[in-house]
Structures are given as C-alpha cells and as structure tokens.
N, C-alpha and C positions, 0 to 999 in steps of 0.2 A: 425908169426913174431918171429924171433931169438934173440929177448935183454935182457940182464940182470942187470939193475940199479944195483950200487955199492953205500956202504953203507945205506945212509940217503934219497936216489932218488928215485923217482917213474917214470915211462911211462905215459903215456896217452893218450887216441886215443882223438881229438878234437871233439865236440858235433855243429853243428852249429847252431843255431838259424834257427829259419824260415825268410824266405823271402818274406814274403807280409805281412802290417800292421792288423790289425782287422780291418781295413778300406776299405783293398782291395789293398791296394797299394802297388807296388811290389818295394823292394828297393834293386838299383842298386851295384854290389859288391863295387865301388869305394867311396860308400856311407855308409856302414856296418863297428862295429867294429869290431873288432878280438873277437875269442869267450873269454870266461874265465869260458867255463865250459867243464869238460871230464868225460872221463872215463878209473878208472883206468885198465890199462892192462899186468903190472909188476911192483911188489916192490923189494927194496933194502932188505938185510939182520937187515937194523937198525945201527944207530949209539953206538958205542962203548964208554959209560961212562966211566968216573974216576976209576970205580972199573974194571975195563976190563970186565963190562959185555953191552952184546945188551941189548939195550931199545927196545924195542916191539914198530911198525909202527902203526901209527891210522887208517890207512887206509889197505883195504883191495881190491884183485883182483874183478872188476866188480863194484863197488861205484865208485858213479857220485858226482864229487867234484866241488868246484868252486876254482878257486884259485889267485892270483894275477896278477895284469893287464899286467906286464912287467915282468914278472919272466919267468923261464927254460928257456930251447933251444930249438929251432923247428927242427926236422928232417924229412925227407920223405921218408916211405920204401914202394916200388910197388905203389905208388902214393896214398897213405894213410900218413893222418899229425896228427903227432906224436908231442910232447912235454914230452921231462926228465926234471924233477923238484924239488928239496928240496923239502922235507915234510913241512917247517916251510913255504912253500908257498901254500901250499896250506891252502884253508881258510876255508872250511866248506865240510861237506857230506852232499847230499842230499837226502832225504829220503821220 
C-alpha cells in the first residue's frame, strides 16, 4: 500500500469481528455492525502546535485501536478496506 496520512491522520486496515456467536450461530452480513477496530498501517507526521512544533502521534505502525463509531473515511485499495482517520478518533490501543 502507497499512502501517506497528512498531518494529525492515521490509515487503518479494518479488523473484522468473527462471524458465528459462541453459540454457533452464524451472523448474516446485513445483520453485523461495521467494525470499530483496526490496525494501524500509516501515520501522519503530527499536528503542528502554537509554537510551530510536531506533537508526537500516540499511536504507532502495527497497534490495534478502537476508534469511533462514525468517524474517518473508508477507502478501498486492491479490495482491502482501509479507513484515514484523526488521531482525536481514535479511542483506545489495545494491548
């Protein structure tokens, strides 16, 4: 993949959940929500504060974030889904 998030943005390759309950039960795509978990795969250089300097990204290449329900853009590169997204949306690393 060829992207490069500008300033305060990160990439993401979507994670999807699994498709059958612990129960066995297989749930159909028109019934599944959208994920809100990835993994990062390009960050931005960082937002330029008041002093003209970069603020350093919380996030780093290969952490698995969660991030906000309705936030970034979706794109599709070679039929892989992508999401560019503010840093201030994403909500958590997980570890």
């Amino acid at each position: 993949m060829n992207i490069k998030p500008l300033a305060d943005r990160i990439v993401i390759k979507l994670i999807e959940d699994t498709e059958q309950t612990s129960g066995g039960i297989f749930i159909p795509d028109s019934a599944k929500e959208k994920p809100q978990k990835g993994e990062v795969v390009a960050i931005g250089e960082g937002k330029v504060n008041e002093k003209g300097e970069r603020e350093p990204m919380d996030v780093k290449v290969g952490d698995i974030i969660l991030y906000a329900k309705y936030a970034g853009t979706d794109i599709k590169i070679d039929g892989v889904e992508y999401k560019i997204l503010s840093i201030k949306d994403a909500l958590a690393v997980l570890g």
